[in-house]
Structures are given as C-alpha cells and as structure tokens.
gemmi code that builds the backbone of each chain (N, CA, C; Angstrom):
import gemmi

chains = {
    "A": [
        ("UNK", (-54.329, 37.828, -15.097), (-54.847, 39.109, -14.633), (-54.856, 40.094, -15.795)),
        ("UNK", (-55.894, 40.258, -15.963), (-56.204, 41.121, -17.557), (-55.627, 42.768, -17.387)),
        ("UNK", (-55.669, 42.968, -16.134), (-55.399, 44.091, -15.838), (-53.678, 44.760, -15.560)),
        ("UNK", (-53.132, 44.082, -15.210), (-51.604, 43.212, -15.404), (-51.280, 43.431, -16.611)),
        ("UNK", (-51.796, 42.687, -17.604), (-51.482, 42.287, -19.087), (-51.393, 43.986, -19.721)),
        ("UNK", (-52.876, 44.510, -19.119), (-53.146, 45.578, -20.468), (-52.066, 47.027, -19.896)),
        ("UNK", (-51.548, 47.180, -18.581), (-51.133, 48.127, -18.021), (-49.250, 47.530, -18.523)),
        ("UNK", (-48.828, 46.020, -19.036), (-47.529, 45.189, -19.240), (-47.628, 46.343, -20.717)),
        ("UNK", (-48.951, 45.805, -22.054), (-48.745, 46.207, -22.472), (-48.801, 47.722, -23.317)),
        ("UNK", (-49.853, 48.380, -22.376), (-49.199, 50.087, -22.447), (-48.072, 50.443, -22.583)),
        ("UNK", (-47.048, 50.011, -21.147), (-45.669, 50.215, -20.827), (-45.284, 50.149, -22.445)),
        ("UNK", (-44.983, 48.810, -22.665), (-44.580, 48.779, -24.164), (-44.699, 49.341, -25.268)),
        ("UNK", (-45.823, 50.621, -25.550), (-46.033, 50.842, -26.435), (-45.532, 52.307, -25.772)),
        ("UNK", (-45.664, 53.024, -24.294), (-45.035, 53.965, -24.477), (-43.126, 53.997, -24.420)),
        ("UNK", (-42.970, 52.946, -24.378), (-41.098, 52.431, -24.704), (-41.114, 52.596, -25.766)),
        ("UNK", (-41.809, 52.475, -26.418), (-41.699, 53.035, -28.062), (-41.696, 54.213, -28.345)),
        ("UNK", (-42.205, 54.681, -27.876), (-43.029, 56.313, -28.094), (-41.823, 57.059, -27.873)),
        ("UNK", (-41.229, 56.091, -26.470), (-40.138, 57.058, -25.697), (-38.829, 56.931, -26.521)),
        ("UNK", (-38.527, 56.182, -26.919), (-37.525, 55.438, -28.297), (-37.737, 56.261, -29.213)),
        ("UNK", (-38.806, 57.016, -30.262), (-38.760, 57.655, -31.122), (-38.533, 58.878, -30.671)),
        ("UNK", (-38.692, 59.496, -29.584), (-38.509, 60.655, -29.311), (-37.441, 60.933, -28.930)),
        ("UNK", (-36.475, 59.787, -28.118), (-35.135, 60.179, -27.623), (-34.231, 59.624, -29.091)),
        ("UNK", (-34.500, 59.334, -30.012), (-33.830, 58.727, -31.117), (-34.057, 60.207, -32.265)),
        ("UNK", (-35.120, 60.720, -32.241), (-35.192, 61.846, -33.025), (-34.534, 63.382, -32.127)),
        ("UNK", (-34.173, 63.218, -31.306), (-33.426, 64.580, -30.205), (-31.783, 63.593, -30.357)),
        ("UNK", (-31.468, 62.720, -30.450), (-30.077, 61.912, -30.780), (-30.095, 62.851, -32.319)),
        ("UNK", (-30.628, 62.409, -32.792), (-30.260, 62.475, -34.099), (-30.107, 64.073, -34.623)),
        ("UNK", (-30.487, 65.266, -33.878), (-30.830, 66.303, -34.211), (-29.698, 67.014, -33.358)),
        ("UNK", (-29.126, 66.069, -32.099), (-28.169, 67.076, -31.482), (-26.833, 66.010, -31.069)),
        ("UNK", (-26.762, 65.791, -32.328), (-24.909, 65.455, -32.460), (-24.892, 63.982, -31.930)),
        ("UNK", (-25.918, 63.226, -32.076), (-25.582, 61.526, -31.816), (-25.387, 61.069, -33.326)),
        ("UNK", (-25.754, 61.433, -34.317), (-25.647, 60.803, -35.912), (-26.578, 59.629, -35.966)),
        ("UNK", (-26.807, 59.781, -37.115), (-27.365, 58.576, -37.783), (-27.606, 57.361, -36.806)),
        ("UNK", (-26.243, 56.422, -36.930), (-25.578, 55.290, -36.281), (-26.785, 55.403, -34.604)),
        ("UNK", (-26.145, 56.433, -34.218), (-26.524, 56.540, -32.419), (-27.517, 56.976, -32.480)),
        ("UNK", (-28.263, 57.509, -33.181), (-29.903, 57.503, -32.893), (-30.445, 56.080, -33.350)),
        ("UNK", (-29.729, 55.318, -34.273), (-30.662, 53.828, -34.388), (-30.324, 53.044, -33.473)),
        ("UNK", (-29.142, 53.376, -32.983), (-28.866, 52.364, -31.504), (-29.832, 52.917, -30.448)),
        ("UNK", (-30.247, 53.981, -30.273), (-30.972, 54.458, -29.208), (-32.488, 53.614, -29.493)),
        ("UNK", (-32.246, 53.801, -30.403), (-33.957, 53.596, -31.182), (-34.554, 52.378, -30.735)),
        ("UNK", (-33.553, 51.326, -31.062), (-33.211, 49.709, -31.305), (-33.107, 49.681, -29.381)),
        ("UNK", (-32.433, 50.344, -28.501), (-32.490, 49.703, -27.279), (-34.330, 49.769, -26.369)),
        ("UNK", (-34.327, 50.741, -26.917), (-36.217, 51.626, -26.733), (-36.525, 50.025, -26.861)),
        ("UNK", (-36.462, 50.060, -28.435), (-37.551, 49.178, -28.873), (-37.211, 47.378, -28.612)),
        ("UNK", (-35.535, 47.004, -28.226), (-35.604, 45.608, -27.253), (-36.243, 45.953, -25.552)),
        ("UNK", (-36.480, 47.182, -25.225), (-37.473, 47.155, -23.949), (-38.508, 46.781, -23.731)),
        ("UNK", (-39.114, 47.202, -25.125), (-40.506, 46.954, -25.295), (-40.859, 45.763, -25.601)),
        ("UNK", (-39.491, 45.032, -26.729), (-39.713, 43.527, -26.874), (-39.478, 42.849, -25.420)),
        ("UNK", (-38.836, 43.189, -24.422), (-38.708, 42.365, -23.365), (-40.297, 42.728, -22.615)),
        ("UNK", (-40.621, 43.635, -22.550), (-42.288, 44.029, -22.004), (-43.320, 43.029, -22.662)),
        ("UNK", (-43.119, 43.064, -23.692), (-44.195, 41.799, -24.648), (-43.894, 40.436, -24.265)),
        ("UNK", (-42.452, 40.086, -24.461), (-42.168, 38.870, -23.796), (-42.929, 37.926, -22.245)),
        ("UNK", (-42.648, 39.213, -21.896), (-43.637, 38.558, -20.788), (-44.934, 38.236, -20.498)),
        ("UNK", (-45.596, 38.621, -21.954), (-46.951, 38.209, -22.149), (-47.469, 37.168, -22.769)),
        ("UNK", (-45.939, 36.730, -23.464), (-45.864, 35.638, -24.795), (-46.478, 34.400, -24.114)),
        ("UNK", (-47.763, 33.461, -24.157), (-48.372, 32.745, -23.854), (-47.774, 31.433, -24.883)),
        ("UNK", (-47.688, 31.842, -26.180), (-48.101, 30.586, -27.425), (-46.887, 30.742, -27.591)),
        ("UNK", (-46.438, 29.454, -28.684), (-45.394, 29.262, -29.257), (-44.990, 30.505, -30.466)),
        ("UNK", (-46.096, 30.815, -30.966), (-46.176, 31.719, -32.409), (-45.077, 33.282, -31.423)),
        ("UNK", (-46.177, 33.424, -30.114), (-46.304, 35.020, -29.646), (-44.316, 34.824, -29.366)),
        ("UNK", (-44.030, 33.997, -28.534), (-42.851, 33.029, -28.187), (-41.586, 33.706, -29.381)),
        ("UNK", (-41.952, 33.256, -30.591), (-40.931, 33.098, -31.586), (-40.952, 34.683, -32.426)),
        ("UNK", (-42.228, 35.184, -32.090), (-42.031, 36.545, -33.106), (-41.305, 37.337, -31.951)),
        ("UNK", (-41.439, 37.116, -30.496), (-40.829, 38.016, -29.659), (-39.204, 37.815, -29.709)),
        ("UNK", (-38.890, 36.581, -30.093), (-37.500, 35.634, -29.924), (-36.949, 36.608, -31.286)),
        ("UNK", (-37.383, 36.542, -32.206), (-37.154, 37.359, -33.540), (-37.122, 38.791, -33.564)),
        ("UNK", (-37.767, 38.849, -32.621), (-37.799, 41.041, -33.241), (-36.713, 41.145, -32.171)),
        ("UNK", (-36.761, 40.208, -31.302), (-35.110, 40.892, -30.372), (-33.729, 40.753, -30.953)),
        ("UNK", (-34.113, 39.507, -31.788), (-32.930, 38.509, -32.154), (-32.492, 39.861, -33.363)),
        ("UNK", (-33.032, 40.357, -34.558), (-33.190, 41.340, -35.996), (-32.516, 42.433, -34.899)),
        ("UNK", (-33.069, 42.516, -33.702), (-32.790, 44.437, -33.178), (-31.089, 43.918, -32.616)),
        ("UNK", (-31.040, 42.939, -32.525), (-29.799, 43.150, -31.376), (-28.631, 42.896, -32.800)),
        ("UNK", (-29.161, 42.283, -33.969), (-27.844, 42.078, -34.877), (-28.070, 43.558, -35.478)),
        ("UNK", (-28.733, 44.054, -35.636), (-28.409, 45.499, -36.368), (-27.563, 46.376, -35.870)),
        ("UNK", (-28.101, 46.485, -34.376), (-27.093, 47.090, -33.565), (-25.582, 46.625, -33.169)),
        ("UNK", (-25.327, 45.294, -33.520), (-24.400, 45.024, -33.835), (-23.485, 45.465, -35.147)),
        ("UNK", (-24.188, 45.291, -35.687), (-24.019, 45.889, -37.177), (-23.173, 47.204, -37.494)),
        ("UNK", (-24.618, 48.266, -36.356), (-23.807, 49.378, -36.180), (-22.769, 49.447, -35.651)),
        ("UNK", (-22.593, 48.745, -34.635), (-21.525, 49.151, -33.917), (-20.339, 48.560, -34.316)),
        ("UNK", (-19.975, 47.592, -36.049), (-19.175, 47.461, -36.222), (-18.703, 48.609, -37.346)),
        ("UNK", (-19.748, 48.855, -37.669), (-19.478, 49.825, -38.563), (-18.638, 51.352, -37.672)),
        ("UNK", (-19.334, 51.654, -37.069), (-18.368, 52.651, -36.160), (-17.041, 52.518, -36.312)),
        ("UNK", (-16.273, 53.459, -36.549), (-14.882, 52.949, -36.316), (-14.337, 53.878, -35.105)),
        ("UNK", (-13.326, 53.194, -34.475), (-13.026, 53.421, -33.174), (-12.662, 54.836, -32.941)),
        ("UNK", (-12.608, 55.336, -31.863), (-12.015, 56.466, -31.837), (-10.536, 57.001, -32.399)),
        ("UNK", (-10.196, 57.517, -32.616), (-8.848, 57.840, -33.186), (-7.805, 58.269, -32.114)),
        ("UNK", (-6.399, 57.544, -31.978), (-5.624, 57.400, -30.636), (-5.407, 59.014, -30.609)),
        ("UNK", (-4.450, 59.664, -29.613), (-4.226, 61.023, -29.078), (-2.940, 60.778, -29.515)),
        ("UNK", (-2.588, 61.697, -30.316), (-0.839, 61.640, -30.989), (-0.376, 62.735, -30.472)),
        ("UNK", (-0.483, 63.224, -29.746), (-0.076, 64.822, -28.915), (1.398, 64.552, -28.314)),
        ("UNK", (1.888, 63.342, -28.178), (3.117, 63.103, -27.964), (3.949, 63.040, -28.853)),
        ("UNK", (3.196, 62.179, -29.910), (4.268, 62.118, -31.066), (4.528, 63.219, -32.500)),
        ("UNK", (3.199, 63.960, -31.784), (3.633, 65.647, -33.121), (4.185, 66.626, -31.905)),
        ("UNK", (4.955, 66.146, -31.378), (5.618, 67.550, -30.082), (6.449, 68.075, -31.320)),
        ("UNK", (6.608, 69.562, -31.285), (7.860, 70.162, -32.422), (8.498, 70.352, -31.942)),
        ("UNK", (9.901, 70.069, -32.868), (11.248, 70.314, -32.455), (11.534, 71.581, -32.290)),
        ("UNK", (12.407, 71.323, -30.946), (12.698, 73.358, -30.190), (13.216, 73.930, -31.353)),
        ("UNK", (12.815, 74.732, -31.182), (13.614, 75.935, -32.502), (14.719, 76.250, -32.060)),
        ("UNK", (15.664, 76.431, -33.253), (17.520, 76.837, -32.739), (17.028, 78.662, -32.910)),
    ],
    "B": [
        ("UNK", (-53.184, 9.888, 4.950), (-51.929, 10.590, 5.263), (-52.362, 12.165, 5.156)),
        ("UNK", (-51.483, 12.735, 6.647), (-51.717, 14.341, 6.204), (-51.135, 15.186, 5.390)),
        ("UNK", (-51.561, 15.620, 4.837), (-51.232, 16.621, 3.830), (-51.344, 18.140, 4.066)),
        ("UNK", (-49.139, 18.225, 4.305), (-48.878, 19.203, 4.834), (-49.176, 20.816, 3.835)),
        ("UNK", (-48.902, 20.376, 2.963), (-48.711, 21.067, 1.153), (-49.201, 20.592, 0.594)),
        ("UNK", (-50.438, 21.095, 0.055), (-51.196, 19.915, -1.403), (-50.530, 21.156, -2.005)),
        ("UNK", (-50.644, 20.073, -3.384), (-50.233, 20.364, -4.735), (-50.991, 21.108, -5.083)),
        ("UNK", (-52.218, 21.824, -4.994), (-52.963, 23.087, -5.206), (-52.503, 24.354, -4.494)),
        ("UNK", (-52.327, 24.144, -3.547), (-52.006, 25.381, -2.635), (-50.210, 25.701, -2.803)),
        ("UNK", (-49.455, 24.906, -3.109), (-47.907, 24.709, -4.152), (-48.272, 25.627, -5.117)),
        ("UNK", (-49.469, 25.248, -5.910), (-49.389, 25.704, -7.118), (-50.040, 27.071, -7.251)),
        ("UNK", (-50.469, 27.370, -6.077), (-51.470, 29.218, -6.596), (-50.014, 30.193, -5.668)),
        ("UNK", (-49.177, 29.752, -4.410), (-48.685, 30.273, -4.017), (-47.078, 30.742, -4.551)),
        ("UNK", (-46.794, 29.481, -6.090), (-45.820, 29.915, -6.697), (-46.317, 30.518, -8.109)),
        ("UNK", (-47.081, 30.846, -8.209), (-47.951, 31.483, -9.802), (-48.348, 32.925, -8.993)),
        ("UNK", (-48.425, 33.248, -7.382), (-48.572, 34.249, -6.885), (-46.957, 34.833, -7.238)),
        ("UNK", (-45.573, 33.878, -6.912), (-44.517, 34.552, -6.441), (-44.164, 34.765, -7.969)),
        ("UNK", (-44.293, 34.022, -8.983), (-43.731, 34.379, -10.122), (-44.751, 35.355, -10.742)),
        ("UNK", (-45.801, 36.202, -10.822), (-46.548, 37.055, -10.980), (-45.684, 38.057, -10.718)),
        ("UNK", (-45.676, 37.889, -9.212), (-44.393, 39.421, -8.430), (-43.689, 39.436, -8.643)),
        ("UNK", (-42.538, 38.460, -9.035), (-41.274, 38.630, -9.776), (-41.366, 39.545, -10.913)),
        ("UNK", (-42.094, 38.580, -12.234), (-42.399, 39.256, -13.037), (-42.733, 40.666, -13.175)),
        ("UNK", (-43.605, 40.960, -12.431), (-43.733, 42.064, -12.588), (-42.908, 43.097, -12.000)),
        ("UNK", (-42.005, 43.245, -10.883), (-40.519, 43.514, -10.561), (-39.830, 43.630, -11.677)),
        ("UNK", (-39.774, 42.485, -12.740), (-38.630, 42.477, -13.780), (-39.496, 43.814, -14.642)),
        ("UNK", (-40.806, 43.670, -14.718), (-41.123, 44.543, -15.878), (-41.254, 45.843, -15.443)),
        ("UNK", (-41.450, 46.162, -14.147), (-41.314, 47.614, -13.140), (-39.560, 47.868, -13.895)),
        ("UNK", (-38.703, 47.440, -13.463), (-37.143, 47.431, -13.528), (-37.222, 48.378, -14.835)),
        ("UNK", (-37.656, 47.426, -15.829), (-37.110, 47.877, -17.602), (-37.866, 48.861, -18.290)),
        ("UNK", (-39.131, 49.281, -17.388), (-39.794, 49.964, -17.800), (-39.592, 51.464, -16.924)),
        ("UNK", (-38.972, 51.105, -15.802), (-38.635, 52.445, -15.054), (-37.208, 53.103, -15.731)),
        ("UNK", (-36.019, 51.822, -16.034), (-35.191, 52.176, -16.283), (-35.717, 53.010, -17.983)),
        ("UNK", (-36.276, 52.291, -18.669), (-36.228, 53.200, -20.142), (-36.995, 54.614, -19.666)),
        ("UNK", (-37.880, 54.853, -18.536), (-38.456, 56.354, -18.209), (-37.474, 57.039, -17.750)),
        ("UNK", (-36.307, 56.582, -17.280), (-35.182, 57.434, -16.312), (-34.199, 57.544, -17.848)),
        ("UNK", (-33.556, 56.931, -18.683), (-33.278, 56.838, -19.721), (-33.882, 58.085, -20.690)),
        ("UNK", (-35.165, 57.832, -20.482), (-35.755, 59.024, -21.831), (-35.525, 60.292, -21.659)),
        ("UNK", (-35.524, 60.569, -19.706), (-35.110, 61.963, -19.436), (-33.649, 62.320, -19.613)),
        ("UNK", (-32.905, 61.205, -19.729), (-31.512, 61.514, -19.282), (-31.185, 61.742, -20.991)),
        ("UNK", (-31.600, 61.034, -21.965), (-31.573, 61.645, -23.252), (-32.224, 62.770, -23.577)),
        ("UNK", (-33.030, 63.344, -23.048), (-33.633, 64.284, -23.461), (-32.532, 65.797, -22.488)),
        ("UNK", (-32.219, 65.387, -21.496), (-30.902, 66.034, -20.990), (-29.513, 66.761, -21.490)),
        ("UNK", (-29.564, 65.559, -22.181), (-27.771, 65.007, -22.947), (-28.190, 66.141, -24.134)),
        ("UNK", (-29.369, 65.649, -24.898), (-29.781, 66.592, -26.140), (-29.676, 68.089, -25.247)),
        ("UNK", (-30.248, 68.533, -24.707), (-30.412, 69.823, -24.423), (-29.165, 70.262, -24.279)),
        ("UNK", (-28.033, 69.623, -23.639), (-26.762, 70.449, -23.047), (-25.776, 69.932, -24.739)),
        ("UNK", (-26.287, 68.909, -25.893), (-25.368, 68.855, -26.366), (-23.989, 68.311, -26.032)),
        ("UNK", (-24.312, 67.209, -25.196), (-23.015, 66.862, -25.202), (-22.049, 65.941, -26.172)),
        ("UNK", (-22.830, 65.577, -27.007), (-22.232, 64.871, -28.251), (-22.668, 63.465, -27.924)),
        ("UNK", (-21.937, 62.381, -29.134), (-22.092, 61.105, -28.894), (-21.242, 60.500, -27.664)),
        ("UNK", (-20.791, 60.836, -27.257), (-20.612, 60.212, -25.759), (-21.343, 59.956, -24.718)),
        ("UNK", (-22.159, 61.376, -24.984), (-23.086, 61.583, -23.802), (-24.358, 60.507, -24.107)),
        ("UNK", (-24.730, 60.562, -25.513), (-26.071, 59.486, -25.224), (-25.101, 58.210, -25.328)),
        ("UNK", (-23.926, 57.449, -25.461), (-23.377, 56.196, -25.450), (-23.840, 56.300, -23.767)),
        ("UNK", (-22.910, 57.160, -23.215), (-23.681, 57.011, -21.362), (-24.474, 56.352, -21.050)),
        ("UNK", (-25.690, 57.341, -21.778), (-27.021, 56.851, -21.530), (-27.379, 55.491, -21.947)),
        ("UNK", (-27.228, 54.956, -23.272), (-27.137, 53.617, -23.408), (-27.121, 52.560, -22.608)),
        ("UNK", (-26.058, 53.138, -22.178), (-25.170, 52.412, -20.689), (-25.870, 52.059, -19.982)),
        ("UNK", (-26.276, 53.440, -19.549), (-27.589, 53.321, -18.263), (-28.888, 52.090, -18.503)),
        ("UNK", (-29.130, 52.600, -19.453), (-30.487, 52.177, -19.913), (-30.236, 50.828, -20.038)),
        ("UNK", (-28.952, 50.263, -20.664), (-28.754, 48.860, -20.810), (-28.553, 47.782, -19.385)),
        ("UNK", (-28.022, 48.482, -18.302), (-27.868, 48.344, -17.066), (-29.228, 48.042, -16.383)),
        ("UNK", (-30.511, 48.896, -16.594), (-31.784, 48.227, -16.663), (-32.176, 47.535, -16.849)),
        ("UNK", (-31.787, 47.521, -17.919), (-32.613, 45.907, -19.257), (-32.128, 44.492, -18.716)),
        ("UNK", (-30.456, 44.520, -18.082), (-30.198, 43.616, -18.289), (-30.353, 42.924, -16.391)),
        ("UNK", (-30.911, 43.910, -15.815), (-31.314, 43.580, -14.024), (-32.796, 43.169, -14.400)),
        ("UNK", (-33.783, 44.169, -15.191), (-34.694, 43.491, -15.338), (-35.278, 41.591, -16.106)),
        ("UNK", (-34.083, 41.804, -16.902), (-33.788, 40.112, -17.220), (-33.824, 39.534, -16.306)),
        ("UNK", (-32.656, 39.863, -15.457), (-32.828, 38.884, -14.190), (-33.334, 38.503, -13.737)),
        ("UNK", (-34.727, 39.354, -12.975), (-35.658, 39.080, -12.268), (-36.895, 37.994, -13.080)),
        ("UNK", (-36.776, 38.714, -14.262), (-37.719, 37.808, -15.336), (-36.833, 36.439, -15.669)),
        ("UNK", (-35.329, 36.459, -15.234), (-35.092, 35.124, -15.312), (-35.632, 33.944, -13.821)),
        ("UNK", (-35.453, 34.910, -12.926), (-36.145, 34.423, -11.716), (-37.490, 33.946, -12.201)),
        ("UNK", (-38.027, 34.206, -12.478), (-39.575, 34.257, -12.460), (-39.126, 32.442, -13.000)),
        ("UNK", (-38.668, 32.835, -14.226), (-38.705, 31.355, -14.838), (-38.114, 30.231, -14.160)),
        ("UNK", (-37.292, 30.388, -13.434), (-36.913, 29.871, -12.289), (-37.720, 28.888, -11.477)),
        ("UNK", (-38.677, 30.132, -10.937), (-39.560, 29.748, -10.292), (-41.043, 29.164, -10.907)),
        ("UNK", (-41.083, 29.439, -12.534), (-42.131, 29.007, -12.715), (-41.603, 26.979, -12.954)),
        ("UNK", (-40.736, 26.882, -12.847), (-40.330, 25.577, -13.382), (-40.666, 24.383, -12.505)),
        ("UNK", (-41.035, 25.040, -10.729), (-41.840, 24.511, -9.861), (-42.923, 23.671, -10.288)),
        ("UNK", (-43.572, 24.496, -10.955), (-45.408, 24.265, -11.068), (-45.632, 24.155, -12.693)),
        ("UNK", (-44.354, 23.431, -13.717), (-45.180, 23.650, -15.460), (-45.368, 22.016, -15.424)),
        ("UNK", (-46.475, 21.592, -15.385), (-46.857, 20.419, -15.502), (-46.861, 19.367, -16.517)),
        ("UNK", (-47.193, 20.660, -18.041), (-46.934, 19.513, -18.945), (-45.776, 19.846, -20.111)),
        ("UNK", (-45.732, 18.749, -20.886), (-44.247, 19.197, -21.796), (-44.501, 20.457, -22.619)),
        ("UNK", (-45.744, 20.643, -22.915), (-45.547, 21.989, -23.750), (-45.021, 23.312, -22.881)),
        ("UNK", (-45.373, 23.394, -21.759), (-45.164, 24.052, -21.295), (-43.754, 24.540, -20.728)),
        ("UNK", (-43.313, 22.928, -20.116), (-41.603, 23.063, -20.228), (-41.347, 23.658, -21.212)),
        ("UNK", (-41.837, 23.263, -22.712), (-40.885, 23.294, -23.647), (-40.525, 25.116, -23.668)),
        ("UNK", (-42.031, 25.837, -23.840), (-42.333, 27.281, -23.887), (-41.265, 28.014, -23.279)),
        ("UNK", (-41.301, 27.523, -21.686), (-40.471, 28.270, -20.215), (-38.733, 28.097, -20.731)),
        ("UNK", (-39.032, 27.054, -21.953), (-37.192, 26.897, -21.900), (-36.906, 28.035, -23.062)),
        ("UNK", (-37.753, 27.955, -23.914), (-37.843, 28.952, -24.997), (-37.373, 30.286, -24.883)),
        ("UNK", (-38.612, 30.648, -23.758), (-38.192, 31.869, -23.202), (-37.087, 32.418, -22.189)),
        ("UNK", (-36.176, 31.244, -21.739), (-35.420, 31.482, -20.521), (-33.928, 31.761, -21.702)),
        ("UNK", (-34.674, 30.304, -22.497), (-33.023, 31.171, -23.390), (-32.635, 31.995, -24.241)),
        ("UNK", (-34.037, 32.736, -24.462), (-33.951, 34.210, -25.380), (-33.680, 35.152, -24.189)),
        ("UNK", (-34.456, 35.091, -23.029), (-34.030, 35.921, -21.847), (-32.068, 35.880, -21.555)),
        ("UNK", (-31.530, 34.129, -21.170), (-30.380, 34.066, -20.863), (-29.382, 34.933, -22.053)),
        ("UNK", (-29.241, 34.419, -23.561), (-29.126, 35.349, -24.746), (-28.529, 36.408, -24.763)),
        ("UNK", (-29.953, 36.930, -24.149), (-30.190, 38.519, -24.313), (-29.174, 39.353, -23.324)),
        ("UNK", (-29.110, 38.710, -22.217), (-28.508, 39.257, -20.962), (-27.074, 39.035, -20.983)),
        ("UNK", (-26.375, 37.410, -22.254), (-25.034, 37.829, -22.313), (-24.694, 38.943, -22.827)),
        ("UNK", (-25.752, 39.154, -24.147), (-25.441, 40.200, -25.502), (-25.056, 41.137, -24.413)),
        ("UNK", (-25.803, 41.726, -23.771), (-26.451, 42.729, -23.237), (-25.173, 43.000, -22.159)),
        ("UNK", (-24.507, 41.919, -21.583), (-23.718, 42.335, -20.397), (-22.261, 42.444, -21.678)),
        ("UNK", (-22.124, 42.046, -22.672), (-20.747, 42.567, -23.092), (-21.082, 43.797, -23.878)),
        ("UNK", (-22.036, 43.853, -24.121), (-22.193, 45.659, -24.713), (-21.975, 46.696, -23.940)),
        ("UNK", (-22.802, 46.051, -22.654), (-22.066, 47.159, -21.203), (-20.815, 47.602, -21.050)),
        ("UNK", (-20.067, 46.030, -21.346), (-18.852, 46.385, -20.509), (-18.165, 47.254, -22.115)),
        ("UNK", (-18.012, 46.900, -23.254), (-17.173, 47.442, -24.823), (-18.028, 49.240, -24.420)),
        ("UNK", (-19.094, 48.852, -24.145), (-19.368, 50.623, -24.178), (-18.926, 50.773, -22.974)),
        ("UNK", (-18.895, 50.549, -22.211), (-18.197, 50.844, -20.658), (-16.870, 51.503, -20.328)),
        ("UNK", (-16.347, 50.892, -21.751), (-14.968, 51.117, -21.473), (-14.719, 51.956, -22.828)),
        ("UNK", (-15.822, 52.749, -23.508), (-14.999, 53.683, -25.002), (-15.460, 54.650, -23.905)),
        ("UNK", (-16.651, 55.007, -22.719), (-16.734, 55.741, -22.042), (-15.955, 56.060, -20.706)),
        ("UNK", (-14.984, 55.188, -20.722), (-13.721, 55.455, -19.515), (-12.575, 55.849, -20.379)),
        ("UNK", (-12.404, 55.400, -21.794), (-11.247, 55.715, -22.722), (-11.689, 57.431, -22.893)),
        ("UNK", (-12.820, 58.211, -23.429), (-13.582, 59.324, -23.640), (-12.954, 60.175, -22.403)),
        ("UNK", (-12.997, 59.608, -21.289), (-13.632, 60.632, -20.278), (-11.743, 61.168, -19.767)),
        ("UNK", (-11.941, 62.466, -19.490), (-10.515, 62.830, -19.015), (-9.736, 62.548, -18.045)),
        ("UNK", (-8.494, 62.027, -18.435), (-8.125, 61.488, -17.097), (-7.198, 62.199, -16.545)),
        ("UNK", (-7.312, 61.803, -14.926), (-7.233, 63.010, -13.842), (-5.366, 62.964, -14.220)),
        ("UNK", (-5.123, 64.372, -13.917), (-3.204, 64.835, -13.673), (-2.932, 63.965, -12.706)),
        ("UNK", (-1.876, 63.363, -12.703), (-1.069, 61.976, -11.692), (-0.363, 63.479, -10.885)),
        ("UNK", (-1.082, 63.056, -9.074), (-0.347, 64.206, -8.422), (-1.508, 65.291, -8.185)),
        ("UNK", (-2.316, 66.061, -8.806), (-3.489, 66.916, -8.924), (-4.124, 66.401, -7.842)),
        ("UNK", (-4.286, 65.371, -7.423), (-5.672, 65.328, -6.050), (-5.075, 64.976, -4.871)),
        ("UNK", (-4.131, 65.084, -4.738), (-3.457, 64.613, -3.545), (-3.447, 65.814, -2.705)),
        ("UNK", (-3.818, 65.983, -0.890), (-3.243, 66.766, -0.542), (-1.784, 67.023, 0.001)),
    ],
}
model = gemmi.Model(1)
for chain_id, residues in chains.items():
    chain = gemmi.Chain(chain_id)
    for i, (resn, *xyz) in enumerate(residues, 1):
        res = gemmi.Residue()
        res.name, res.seqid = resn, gemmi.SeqId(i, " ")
        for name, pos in zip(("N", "CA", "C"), xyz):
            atom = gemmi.Atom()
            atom.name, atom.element = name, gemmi.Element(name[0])
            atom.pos, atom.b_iso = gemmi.Position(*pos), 0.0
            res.add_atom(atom)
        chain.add_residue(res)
    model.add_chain(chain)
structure = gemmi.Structure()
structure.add_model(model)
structure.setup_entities()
C-alpha cells in the first residue's frame, strides 16, 4: 500500500525534525551536551524503527540494522561517560556542637 | 476434498492482520515521540534541568519499546504466510534487530528509571500518615 509506505515514511522524517528541535531546547536549557545527543539519538532510533518497517531488501534490512546498531552504542557511550550522581554527605559533614 | 481454508484466503487474511499490527506498532512510536516532543519542549520552558528531560527519555523510551512489540507481533504473525527461504531469512533479520533493540531498550528504562527515583525527593517517614 503505497499510501501506508509514504504517510510510514513522513512520520520518520518528522521524528527527526522533532529530535533536532527537542535536542537543540535540551541543549540550550540545562540538559548539556551529553543529554541533548541522547535526546537526539532516541528521536532518531524512532525514526530508524519507522524505516524498519519498510525495509523490503536485504541492503534496506542491514543499513536499518546499522544506523540503530551506531545510535544505540553512542548512547551508550554517553552514558558511560556520565558520571554518577554524587552521594548526599549531609550526615557525615553534621558540625560538632559548639562548647 | 472440501476446502475449508485455501491457502489464498490464509494468505491475504494474515498480510491483512500483520499490515494492522504493523501499523499499531508504528501509530505507538510515532505518537509516543509526538507526546515526547511536547513534554521536552515543556521541561525546556520550566527549566527543570537534566532530570527532567532523563524523564522524558523515559517516557519516550517506554514507547519505542511497546511499539517493538507490536512490530514484534507482526513478525510473529508474518511467519504464517513467508513461503520462501529468503524471506524467512529477511523476517529473522528483522525480528532480531527488533528483539535487540527492545532488550537494549528495556534495561535503559529500568538504569534511567531508577537515577530518576534516586533524583526525586523522598517523602519524611511519618509526614503522610493521618
């Protein structure tokens, strides 16, 4: 259904659209660097899962298998790079009562 | 012999159901990233920092990975009616970049799931009780 296909892949191209725009408002109001490319990168495995479902051939198959496979290790990437939050020491700097 | 089910009428009525699946799975991931774009565009406006779009992540990943599902259904169901080996071979291709995707996808949920329950304030022991 051609009509199916071309409305599958619109969707996909505005998951993109929508990915650069919520990745450039991340990046401008306190997500950083890191969390606007994770935002960016989830946009844009939506859109690879939207294409996927159009993938007919072996070729369409393996470049879709690949641009998910590149987006999901980067974001891995990032997220090792992150380092964790930093624990709450509010117990252990209590000051000693004053004499 | 009568022929309760021919193999034609098998075959247009499960290429009908995996059509609708499919397209269910792609309604899912494509609604969830539109509910997603507002809820980032939200988070930005009030500033709530990187927590607030990890949330959203959340959300959005919670989409992705229901809409898998259904697109794993589909394959499911297309496995009824693929007649020849290329075609197996394709449906397996794609079921296990789909399957893959949906482990990645369900332990990112849960590691972000839980820096956003570590984040969030937790209630005074005693405070909600009447």
């Amino acid at each position: 259904m051609p009509a199916v296909d071309e409305a599958v892949r619109t969707a996909a191209v505005l998951a993109v659209v929508m990915g650069l725009v919520a990745a450039l408002a991340a990046l401008l109001r306190g997500g950083g660097p890191g969390g606007a490319m994770a935002v960016l990168l989830d946009f844009l495995v939506a859109a690879g899962l939207l294409r996927l479902s159009l993938a007919q051939t072996w070729t369409a198959i393996a470049v879709a298998a690949l641009t998910i496979v590149i987006r999901k290790v980067v974001v891995a990437a990032l997220s090792l790079r992150t380092p964790p939050p930093a624990p709450r020491l509010t117990c252990l700097t209590r000051r000693a009562p004053e004499a | 012999m009568l022929d309760l089910l021919p193999e034609e009428t098998l075959r247009e009525v499960v290429d009908l159901l995996v059509r609708l699946v499919e397209a269910a799975g792609a309604t899912v991931i494509f609604v969830g990233a539109a509910a997603a774009f507002v809820r980032f565009l939200l988070v930005a406006a009030r500033r709530s920092g990187a927590n607030g779009f990890i949330a959203v992540r959340l959300f959005l990943g919670r989409f992705l990975a229901l809409g898998l599902e259904f697109q794993l259904a589909g394959d499911v169901l297309r496995t009824a009616i693929s007649p020849s080996f290329t075609q197996i071979g394709q449906l397996a291709a794609i079921a296990a970049i789909r399957t893959a995707l949906n482990f990645f996808l369900s332990r990112e949920i849960e590691r972000e799931g839980r820096t956003v329950a570590e984040a969030a304030p937790r209630p005074v022991p005693g405070a909600g009780g009447g």
